[in-house]
VEXVO-42963 format. One record per residue (C-alpha): residue in three letters; y, z, x. Coordinates in nm, 4 decimals, always signed. Example, Ala and Ser with C-alpha at 12.3 -4.5 7.8 and 13.67 -1.06 7.14 Angstrom:
ATOM res       yy       zz       xx
ATOM ALA  -0.4500  +0.7800  +1.2300
ATOM SER  -0.1060  +0.7140  +1.3670
REM end
This chain:
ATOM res       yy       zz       xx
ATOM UNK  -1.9504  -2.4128  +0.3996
ATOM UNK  -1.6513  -2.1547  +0.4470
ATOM UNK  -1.7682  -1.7811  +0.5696
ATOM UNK  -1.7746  -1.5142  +0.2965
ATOM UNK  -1.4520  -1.3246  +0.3541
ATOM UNK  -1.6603  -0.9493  +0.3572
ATOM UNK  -1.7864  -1.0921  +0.7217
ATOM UNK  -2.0425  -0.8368  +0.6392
ATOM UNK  -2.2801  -1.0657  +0.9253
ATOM UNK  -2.0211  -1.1755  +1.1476
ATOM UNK  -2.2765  -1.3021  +1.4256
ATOM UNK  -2.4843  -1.4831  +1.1259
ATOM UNK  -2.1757  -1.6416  +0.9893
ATOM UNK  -2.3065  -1.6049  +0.6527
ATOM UNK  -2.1068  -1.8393  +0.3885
ATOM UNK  -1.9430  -1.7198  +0.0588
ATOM UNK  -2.2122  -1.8571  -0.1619
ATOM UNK  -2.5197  -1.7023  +0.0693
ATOM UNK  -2.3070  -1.3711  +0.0895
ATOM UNK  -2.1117  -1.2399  -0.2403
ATOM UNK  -2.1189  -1.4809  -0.4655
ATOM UNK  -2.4711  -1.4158  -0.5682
ATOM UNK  -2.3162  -1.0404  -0.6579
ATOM UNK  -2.0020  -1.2214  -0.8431
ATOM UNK  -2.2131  -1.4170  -1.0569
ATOM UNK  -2.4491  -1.1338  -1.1327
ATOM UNK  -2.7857  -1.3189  -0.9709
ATOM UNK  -2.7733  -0.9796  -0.7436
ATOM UNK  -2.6590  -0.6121  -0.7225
ATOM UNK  -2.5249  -0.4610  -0.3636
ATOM UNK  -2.8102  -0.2805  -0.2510
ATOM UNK  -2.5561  +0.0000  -0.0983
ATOM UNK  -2.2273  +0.1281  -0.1494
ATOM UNK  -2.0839  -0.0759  +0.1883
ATOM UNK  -2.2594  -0.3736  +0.0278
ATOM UNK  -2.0309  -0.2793  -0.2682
ATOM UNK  -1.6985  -0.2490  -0.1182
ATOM UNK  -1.7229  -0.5844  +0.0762
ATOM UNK  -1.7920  -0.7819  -0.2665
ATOM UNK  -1.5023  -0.6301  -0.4302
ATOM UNK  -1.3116  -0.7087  -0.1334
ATOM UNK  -1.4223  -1.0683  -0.1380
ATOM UNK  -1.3945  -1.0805  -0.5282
ATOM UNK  -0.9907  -1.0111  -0.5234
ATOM UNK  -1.0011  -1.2825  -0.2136
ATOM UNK  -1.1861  -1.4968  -0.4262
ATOM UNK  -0.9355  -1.4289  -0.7411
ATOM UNK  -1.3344  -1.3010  -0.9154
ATOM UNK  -1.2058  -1.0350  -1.0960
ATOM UNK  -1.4439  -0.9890  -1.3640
ATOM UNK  -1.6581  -0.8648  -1.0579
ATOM UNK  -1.3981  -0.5732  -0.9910
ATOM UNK  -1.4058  -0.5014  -1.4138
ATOM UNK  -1.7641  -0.4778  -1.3749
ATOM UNK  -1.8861  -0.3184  -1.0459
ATOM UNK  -1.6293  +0.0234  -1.1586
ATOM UNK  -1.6446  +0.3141  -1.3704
ATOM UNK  -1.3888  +0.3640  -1.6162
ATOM UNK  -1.2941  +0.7222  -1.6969
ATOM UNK  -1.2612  +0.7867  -2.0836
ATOM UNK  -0.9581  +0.5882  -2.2393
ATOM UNK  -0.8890  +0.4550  -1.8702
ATOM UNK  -0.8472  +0.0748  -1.9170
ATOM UNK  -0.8698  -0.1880  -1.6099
ATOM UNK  -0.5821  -0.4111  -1.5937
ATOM UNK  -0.7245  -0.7327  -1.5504
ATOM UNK  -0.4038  -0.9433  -1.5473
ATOM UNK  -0.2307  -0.6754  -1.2710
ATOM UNK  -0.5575  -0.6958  -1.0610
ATOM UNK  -0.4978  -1.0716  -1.0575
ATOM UNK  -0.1327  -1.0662  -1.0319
ATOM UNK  -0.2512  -0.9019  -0.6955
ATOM UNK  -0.5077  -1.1168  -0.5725
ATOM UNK  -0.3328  -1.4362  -0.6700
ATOM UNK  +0.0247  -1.2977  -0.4678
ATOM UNK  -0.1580  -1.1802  -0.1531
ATOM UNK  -0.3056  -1.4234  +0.1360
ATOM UNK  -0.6168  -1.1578  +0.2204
ATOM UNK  -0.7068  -1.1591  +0.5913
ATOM UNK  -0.9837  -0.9216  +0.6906
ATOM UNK  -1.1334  -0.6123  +0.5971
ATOM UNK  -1.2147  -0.3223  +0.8081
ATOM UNK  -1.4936  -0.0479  +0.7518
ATOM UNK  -1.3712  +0.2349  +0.9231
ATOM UNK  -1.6679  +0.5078  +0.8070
ATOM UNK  -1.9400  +0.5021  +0.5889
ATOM UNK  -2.1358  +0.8209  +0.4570
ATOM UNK  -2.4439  +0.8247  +0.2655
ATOM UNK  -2.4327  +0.5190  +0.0334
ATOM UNK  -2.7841  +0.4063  +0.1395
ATOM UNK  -2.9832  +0.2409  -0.0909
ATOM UNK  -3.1895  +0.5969  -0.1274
ATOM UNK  -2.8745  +0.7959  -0.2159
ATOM UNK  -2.7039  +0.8540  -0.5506
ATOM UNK  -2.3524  +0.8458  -0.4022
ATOM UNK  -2.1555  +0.7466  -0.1332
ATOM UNK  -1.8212  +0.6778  +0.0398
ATOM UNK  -1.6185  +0.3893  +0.2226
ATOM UNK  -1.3183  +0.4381  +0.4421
ATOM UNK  -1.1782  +0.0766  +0.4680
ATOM UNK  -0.8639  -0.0904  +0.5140
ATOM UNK  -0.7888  -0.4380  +0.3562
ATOM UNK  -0.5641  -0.6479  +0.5857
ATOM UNK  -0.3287  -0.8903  +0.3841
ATOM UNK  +0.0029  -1.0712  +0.3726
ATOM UNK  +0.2107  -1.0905  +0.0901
ATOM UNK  +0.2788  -1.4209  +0.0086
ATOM UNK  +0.6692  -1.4287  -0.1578
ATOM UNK  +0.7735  -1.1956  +0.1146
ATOM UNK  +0.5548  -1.2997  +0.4008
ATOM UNK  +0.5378  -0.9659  +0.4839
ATOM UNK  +0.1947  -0.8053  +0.6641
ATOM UNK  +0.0303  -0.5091  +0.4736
ATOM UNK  -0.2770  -0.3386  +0.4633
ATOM UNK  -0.4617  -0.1497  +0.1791
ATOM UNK  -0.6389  +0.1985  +0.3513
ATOM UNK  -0.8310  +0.3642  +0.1287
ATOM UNK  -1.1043  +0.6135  +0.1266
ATOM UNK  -1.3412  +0.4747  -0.2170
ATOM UNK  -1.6121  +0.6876  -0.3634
ATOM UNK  -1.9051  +0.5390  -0.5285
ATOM UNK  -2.2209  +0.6369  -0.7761
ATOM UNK  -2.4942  +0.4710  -0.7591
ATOM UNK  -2.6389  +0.4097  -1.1431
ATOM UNK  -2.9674  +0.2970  -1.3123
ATOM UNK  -2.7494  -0.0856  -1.3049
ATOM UNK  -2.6829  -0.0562  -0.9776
ATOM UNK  -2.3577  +0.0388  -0.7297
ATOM UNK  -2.0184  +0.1057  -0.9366
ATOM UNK  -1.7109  +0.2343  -0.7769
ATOM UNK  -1.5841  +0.5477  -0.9081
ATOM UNK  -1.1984  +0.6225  -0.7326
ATOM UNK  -1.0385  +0.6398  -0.4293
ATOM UNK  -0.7828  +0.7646  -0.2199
ATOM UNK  -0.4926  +0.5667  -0.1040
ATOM UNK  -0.3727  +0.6477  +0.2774
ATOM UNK  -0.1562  +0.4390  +0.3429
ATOM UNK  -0.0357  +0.0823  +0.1360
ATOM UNK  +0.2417  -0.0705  +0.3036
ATOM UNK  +0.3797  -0.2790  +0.5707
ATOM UNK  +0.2499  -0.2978  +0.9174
ATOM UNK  +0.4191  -0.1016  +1.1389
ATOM UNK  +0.6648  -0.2571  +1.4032
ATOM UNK  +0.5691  -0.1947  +1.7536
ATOM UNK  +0.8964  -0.1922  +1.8730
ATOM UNK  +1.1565  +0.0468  +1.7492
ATOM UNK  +1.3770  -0.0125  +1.4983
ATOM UNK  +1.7099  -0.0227  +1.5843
ATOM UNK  +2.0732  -0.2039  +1.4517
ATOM UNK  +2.2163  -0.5022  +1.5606
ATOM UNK  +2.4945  -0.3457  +1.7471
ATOM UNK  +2.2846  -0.1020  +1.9352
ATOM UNK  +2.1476  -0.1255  +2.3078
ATOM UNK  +1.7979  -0.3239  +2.3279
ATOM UNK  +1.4986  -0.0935  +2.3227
ATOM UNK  +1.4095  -0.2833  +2.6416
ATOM UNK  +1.6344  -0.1544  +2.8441
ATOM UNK  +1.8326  -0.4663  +2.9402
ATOM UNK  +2.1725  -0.2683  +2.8524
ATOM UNK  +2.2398  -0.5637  +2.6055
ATOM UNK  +2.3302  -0.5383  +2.2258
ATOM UNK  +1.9866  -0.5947  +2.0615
ATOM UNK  +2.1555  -0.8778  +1.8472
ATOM UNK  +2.1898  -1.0736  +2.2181
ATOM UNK  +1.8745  -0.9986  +2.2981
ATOM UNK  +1.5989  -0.9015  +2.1377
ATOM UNK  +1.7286  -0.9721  +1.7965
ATOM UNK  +1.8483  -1.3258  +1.9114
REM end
């Protein structure tokens, strides 16, 4: 029994098929908009992206592209998702928004990335759909350090070339 990769009950440890899964297969709707954004998150871990077809709204002529979605799941070794703020969203409310970020690595590159977005969503007579979002930042994690050439003194102070230090 692996742990459903929303982590929506960390201290619970809830597994995949107690946690999303229910939602992917269509047994259950998210109850809130939070709900919502952790299944889609687990759905691309999960490669389920029927889910992600399903659970958004489509804006006239706007077509999903299923293949590109999976392209993206399949490439991408997902490693945690953070809710940074939720407003409204409540079961109660007609809309509501999630400020996340989506931790992953991409796998040809190895490179670490994360996916921070700010996602509105409606709430309709079927249940939680996403409606669009706003990227903030998609890209590689920044370096702690900074970046500097081979050739050039160590950014920790040893008065070394970083390339005998450092870069070694």
């Amino acid at each position: 029994m692996s742990h459903c990769p929303c982590r929506v009950l960390d201290s619970n440890k809830l597994s995949y098929e107690e946690c999303c899964a229910p939602m992917h297969s269509g047994k259950t709707k998210a109850s809130t908009a939070e709900k919502l954004m952790r299944a889609r998150y687990s759905a691309y871990v999960t490669k389920s992206i029927d889910y992600i077809d399903a659970t958004q709204m489509n804006e006239k002529n706007e077509v999903f592209d299923k293949a590109e979605a999976l392209k993206w799941a399949e490439s991408s070794e997902w490693s945690g998702l953070e809710i940074k703020s939720t407003v409204k969203g409540q079961e109660a409310d007609a809309t509501g928004i999630v400020e996340f970020v989506a931790h992953y690595k991409d796998k040809a590159s190895g490179t670490e990335l994360r996916h921070h977005e700010t996602s509105t969503f409606v709430k309709e007579k079927d249940g939680w759909k996403f409606k669009d979002g706003s990227i903030h930042g998609a890209g590689p994690v920044k370096r702690m350090e900074p970046k500097v050439g081979r050739n050039d003194p160590c950014y920790c102070g040893s008065e070394k070339k970083f390339k005998k230090c450092h870069g070694a």
